[in-house]
PyMOL Python script that loads the backbone (N, CA, C, O; Angstrom):
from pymol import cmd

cmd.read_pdbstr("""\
ATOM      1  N   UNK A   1     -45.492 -95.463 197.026  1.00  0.00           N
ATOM      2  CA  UNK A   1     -45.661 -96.299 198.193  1.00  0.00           C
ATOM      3  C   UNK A   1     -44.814 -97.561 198.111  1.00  0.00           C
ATOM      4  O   UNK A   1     -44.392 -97.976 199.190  1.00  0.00           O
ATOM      5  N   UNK A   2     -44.468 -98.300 196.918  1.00  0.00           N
ATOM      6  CA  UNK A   2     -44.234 -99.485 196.700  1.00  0.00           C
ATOM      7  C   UNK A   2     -42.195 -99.226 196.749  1.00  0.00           C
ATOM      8  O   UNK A   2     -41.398 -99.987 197.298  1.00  0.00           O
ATOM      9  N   UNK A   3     -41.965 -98.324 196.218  1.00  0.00           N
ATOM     10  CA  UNK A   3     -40.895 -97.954 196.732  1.00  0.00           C
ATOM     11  C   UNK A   3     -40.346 -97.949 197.987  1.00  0.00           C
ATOM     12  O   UNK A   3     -39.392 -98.606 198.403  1.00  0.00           O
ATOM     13  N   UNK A   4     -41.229 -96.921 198.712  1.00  0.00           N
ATOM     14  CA  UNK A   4     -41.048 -96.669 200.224  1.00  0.00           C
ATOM     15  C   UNK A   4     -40.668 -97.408 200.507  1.00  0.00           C
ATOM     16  O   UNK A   4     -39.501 -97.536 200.880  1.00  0.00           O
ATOM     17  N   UNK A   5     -41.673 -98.382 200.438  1.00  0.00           N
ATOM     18  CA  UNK A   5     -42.017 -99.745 201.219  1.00  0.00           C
ATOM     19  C   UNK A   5     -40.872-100.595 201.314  1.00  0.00           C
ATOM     20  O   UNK A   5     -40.339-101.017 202.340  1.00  0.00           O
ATOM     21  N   UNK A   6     -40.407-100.891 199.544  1.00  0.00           N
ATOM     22  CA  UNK A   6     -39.054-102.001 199.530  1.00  0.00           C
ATOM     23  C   UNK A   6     -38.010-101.206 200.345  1.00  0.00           C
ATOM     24  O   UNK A   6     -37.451-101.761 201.290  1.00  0.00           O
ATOM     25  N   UNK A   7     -37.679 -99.718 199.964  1.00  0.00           N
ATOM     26  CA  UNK A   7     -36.379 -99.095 200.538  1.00  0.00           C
ATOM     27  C   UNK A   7     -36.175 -99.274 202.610  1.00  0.00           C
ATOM     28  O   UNK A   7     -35.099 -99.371 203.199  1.00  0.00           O
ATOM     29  N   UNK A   8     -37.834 -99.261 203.372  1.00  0.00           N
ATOM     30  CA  UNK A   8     -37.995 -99.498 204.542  1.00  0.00           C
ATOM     31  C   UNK A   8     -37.244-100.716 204.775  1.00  0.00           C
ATOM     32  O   UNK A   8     -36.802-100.872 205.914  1.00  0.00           O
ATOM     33  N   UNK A   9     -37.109-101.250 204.252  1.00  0.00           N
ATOM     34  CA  UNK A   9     -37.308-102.757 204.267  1.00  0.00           C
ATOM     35  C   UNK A   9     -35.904-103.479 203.734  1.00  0.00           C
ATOM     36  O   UNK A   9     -35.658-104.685 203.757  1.00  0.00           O
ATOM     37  N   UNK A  10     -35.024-102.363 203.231  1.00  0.00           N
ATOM     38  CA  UNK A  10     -33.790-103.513 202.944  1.00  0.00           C
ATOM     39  C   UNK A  10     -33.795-103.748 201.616  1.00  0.00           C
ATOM     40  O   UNK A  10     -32.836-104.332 201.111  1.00  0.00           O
ATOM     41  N   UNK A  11     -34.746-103.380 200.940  1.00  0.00           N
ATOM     42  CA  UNK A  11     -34.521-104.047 199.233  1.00  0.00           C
ATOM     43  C   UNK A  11     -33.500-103.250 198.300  1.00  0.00           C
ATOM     44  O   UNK A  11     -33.439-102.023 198.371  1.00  0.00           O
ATOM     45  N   UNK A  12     -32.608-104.070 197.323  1.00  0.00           N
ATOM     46  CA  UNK A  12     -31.535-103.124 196.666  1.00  0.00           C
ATOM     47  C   UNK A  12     -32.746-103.059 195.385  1.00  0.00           C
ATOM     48  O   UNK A  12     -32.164-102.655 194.378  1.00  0.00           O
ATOM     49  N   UNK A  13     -33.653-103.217 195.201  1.00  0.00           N
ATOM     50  CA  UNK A  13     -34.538-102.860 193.961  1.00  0.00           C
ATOM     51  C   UNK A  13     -35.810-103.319 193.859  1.00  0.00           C
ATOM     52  O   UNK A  13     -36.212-104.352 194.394  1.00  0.00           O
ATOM     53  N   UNK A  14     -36.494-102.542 193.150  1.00  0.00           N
ATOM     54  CA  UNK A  14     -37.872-103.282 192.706  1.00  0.00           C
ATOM     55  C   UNK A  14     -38.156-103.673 191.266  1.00  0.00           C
ATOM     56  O   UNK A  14     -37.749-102.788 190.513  1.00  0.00           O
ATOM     57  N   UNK A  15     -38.679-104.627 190.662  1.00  0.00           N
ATOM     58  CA  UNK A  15     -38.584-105.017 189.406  1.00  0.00           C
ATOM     59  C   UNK A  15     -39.822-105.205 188.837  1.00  0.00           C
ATOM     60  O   UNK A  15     -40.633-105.373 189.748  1.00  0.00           O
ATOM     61  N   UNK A  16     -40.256-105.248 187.943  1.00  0.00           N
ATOM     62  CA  UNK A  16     -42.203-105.182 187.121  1.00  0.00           C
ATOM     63  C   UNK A  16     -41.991-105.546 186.320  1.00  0.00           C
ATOM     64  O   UNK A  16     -40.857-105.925 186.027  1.00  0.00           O
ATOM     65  N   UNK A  17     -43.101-105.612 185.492  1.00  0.00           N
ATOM     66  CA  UNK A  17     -43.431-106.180 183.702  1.00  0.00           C
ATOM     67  C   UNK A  17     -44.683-105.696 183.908  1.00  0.00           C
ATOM     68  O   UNK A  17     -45.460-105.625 184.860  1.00  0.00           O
ATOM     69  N   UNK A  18     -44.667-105.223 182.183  1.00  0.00           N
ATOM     70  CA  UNK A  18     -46.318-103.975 181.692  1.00  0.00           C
ATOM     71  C   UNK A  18     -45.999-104.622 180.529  1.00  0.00           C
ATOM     72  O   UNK A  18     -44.949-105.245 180.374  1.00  0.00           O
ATOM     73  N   UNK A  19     -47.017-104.482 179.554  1.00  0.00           N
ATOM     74  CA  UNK A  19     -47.301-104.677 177.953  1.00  0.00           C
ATOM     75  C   UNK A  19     -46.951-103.370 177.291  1.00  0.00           C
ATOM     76  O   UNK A  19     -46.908-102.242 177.783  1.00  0.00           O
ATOM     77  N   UNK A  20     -46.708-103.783 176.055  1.00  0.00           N
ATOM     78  CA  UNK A  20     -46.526-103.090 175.090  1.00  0.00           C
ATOM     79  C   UNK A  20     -47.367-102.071 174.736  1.00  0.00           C
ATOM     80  O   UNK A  20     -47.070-101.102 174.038  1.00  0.00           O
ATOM     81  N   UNK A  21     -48.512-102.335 175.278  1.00  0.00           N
ATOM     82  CA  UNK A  21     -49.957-101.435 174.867  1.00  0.00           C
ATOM     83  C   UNK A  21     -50.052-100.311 175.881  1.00  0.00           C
ATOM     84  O   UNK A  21     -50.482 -99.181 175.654  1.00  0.00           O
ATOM     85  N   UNK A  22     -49.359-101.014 177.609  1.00  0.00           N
ATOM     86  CA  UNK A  22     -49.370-100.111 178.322  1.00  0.00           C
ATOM     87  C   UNK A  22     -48.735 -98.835 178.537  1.00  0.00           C
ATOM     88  O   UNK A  22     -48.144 -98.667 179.604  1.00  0.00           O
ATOM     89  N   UNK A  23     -48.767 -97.945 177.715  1.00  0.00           N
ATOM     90  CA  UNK A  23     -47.881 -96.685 177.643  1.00  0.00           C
ATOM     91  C   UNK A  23     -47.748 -95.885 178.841  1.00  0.00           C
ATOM     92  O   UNK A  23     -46.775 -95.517 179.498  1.00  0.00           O
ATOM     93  N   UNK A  24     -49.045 -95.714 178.946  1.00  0.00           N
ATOM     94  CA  UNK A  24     -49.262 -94.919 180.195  1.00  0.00           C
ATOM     95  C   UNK A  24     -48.301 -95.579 181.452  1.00  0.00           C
ATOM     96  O   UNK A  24     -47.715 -94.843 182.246  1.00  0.00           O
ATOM     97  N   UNK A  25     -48.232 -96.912 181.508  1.00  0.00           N
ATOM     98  CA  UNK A  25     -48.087 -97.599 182.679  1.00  0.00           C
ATOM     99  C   UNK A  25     -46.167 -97.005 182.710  1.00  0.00           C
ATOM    100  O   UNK A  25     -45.474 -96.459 183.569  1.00  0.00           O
ATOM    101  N   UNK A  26     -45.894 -97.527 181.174  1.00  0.00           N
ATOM    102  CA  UNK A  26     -44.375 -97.362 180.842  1.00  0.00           C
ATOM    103  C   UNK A  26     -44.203 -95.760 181.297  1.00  0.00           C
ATOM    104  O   UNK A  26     -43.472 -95.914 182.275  1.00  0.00           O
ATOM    105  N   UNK A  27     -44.400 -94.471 181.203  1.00  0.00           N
ATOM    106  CA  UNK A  27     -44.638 -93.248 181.229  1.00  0.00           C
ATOM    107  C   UNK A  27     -44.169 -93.403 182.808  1.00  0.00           C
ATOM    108  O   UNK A  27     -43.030 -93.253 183.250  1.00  0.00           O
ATOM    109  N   UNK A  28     -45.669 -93.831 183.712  1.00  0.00           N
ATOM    110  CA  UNK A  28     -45.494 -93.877 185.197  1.00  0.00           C
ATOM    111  C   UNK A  28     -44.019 -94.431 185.294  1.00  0.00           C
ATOM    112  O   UNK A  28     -43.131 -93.593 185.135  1.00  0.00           O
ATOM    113  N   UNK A  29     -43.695 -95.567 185.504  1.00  0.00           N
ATOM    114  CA  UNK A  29     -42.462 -96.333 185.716  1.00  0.00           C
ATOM    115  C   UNK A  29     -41.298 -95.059 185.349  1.00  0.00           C
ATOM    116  O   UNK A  29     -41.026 -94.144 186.126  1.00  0.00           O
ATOM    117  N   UNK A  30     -40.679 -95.262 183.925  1.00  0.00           N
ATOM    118  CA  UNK A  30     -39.714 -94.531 183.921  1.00  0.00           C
ATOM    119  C   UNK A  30     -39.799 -93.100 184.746  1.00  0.00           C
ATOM    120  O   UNK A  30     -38.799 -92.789 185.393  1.00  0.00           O
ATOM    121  N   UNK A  31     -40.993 -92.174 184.758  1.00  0.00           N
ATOM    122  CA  UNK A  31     -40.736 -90.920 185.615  1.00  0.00           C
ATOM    123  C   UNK A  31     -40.560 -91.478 186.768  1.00  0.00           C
ATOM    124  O   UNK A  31     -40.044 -90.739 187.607  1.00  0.00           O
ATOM    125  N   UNK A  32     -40.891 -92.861 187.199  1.00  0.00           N
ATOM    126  CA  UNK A  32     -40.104 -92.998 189.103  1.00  0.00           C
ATOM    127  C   UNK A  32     -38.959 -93.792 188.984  1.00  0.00           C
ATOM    128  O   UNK A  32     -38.754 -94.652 189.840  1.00  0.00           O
ATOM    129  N   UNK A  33     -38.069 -93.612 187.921  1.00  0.00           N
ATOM    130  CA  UNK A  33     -36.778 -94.091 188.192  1.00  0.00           C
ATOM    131  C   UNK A  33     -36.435 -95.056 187.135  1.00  0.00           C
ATOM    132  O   UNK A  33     -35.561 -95.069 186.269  1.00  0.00           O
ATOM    133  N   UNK A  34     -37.665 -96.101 187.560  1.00  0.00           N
ATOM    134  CA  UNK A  34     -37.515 -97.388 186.609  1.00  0.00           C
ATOM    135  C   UNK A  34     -36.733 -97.502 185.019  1.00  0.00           C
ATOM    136  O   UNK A  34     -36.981 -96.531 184.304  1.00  0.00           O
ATOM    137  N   UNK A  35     -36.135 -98.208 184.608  1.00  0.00           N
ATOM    138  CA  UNK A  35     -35.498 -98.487 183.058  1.00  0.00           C
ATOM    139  C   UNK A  35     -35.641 -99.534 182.733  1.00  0.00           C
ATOM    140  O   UNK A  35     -35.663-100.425 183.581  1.00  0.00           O
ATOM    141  N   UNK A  36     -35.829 -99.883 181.042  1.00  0.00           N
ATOM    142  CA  UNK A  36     -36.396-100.908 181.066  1.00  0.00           C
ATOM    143  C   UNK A  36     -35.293-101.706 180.519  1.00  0.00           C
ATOM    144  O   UNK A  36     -34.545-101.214 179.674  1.00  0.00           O
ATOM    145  N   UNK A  37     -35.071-103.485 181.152  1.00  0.00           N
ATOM    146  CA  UNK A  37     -33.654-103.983 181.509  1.00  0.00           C
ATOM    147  C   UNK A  37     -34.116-105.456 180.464  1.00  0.00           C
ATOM    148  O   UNK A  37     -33.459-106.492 180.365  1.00  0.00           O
ATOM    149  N   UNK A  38     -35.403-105.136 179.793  1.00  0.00           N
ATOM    150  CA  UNK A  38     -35.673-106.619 179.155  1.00  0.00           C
ATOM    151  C   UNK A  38     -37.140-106.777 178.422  1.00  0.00           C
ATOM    152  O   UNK A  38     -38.088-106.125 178.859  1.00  0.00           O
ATOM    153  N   UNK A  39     -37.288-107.586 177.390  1.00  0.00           N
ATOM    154  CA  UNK A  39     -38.514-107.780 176.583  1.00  0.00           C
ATOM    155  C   UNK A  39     -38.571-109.456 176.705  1.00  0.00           C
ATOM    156  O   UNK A  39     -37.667-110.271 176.890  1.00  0.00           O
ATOM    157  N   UNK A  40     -39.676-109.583 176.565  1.00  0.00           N
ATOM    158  CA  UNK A  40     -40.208-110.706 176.432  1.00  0.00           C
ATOM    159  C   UNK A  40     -41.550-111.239 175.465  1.00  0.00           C
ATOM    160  O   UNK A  40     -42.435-110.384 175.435  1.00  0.00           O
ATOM    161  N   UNK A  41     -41.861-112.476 174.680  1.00  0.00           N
ATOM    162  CA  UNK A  41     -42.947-112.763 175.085  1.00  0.00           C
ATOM    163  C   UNK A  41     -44.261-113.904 175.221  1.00  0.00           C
ATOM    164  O   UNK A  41     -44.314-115.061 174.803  1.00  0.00           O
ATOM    165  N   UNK A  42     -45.253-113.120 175.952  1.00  0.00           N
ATOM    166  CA  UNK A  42     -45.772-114.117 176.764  1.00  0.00           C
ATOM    167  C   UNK A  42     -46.176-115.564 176.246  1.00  0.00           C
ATOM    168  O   UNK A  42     -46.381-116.488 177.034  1.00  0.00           O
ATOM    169  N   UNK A  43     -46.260-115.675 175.098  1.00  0.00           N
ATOM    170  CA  UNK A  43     -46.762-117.010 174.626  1.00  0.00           C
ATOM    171  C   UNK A  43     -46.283-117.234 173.151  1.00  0.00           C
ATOM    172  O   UNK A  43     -45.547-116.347 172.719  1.00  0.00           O
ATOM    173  N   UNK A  44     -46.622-118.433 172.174  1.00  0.00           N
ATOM    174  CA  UNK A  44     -46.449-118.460 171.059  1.00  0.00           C
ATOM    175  C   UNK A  44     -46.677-117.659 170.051  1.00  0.00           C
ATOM    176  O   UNK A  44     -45.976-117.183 169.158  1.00  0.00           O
ATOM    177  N   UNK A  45     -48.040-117.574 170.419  1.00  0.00           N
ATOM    178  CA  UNK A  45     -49.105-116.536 169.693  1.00  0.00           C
ATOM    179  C   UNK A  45     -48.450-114.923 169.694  1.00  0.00           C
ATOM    180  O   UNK A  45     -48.328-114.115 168.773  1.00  0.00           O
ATOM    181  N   UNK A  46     -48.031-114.829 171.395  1.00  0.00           N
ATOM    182  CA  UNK A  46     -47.504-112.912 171.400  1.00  0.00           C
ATOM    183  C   UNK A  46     -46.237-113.389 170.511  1.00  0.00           C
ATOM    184  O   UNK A  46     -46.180-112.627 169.546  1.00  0.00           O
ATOM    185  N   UNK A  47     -45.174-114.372 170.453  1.00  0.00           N
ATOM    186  CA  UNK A  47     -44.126-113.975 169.465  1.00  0.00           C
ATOM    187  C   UNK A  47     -44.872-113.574 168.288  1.00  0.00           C
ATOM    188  O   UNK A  47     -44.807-112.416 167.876  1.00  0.00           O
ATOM    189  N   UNK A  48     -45.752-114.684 167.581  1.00  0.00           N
ATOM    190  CA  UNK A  48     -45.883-114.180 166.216  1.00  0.00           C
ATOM    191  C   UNK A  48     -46.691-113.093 166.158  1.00  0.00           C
ATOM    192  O   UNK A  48     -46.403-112.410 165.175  1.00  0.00           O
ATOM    193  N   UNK A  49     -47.371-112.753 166.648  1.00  0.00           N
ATOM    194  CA  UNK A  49     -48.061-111.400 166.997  1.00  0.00           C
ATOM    195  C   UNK A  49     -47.098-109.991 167.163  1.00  0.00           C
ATOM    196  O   UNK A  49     -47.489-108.846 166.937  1.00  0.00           O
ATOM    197  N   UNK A  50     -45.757-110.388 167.612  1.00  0.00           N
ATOM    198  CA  UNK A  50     -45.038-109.310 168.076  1.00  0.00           C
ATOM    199  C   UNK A  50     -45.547-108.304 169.447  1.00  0.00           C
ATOM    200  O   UNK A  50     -45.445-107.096 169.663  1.00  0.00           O
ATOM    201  N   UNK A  51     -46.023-109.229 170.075  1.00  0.00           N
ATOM    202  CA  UNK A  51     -46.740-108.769 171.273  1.00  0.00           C
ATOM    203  C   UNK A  51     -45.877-108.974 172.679  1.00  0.00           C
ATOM    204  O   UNK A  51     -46.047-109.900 173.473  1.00  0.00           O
ATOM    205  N   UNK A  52     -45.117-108.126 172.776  1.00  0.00           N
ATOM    206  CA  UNK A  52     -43.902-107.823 173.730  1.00  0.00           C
ATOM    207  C   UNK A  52     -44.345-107.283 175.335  1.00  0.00           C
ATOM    208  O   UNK A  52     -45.174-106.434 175.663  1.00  0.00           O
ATOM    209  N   UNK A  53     -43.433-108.142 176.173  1.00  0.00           N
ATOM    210  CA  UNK A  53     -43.783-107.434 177.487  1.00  0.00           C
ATOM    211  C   UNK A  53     -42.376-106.485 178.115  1.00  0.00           C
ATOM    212  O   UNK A  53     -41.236-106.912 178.298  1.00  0.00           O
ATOM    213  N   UNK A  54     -42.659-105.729 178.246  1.00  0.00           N
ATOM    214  CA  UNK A  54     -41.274-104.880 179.029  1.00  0.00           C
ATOM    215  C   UNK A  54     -41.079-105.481 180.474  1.00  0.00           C
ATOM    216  O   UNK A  54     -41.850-105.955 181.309  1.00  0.00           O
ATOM    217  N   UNK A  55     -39.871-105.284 180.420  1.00  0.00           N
ATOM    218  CA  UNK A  55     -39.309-105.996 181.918  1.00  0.00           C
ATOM    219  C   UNK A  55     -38.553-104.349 182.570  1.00  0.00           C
ATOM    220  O   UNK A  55     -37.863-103.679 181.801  1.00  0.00           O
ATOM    221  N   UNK A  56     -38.726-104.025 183.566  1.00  0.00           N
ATOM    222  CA  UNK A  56     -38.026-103.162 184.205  1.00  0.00           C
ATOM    223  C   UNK A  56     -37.599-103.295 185.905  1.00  0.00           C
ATOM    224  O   UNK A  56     -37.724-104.148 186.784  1.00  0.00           O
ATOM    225  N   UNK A  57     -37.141-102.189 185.809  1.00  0.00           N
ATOM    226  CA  UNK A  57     -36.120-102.485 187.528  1.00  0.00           C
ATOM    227  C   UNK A  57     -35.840-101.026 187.646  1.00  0.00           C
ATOM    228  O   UNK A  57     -35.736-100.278 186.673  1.00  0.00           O
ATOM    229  N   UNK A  58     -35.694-100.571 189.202  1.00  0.00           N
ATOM    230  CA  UNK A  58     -35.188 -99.858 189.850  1.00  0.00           C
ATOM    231  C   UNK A  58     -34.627-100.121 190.674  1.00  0.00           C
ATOM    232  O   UNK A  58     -35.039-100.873 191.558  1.00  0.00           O
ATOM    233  N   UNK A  59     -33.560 -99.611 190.652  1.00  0.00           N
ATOM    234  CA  UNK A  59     -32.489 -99.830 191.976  1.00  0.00           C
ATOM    235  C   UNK A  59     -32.619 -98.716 193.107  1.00  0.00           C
ATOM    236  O   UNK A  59     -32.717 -97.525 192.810  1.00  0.00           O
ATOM    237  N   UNK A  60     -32.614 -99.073 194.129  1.00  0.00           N
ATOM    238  CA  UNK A  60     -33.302 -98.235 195.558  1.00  0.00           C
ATOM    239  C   UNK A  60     -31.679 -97.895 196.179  1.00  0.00           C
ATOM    240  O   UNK A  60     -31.546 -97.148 197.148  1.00  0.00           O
ATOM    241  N   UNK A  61     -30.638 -98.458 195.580  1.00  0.00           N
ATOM    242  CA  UNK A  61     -29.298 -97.978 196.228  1.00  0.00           C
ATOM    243  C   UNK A  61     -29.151 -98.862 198.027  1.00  0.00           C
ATOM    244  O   UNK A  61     -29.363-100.031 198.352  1.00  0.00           O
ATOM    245  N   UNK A  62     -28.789 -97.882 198.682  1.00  0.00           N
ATOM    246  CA  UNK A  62     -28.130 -98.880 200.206  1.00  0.00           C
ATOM    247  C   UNK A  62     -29.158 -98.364 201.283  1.00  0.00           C
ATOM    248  O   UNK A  62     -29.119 -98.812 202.429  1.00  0.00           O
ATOM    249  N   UNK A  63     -29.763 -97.738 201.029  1.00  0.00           N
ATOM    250  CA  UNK A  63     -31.324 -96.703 201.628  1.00  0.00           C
ATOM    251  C   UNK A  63     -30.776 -95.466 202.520  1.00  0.00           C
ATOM    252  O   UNK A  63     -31.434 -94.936 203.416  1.00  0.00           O
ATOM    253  N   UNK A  64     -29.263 -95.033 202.071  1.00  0.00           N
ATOM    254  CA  UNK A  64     -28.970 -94.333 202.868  1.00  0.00           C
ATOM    255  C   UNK A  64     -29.430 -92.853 202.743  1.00  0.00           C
ATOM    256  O   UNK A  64     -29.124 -92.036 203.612  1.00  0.00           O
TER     257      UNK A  64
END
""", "prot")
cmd.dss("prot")
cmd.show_as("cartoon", "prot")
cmd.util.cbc("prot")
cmd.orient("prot")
């Protein structure tokens, strides 16, 4: 839906962030296109923790 939606609409992409823990979430994303373009993380504590957030993006192209 969230696709649809941006491609209706003019968008050259859609972009997210999930946790490290979220596999499942990572799983969903990449089977709809998504790649992941960046890590991060969220606080002091997640660096020393090693507690990483994935950054991803899909590009929706010209909607032709």
């Amino acid at each position: 839906e969230v696709l649809g939606f941006a491609r209706a609409r003019g968008y050259g992409a859609v972009v997210l962030s999930t946790s490290m823990v979220q596999v499942a979430a990572q799983r969903l994303y990449e089977g709809q296109g998504f790649r992941r373009v960046g890590t991060s993380y969220p606080s002091l504590l997640g660096t020393m923790l090693n507690f990483q957030i994935f950054h991803y993006r899909c590009e929706l192209g010209d909607g032709t």
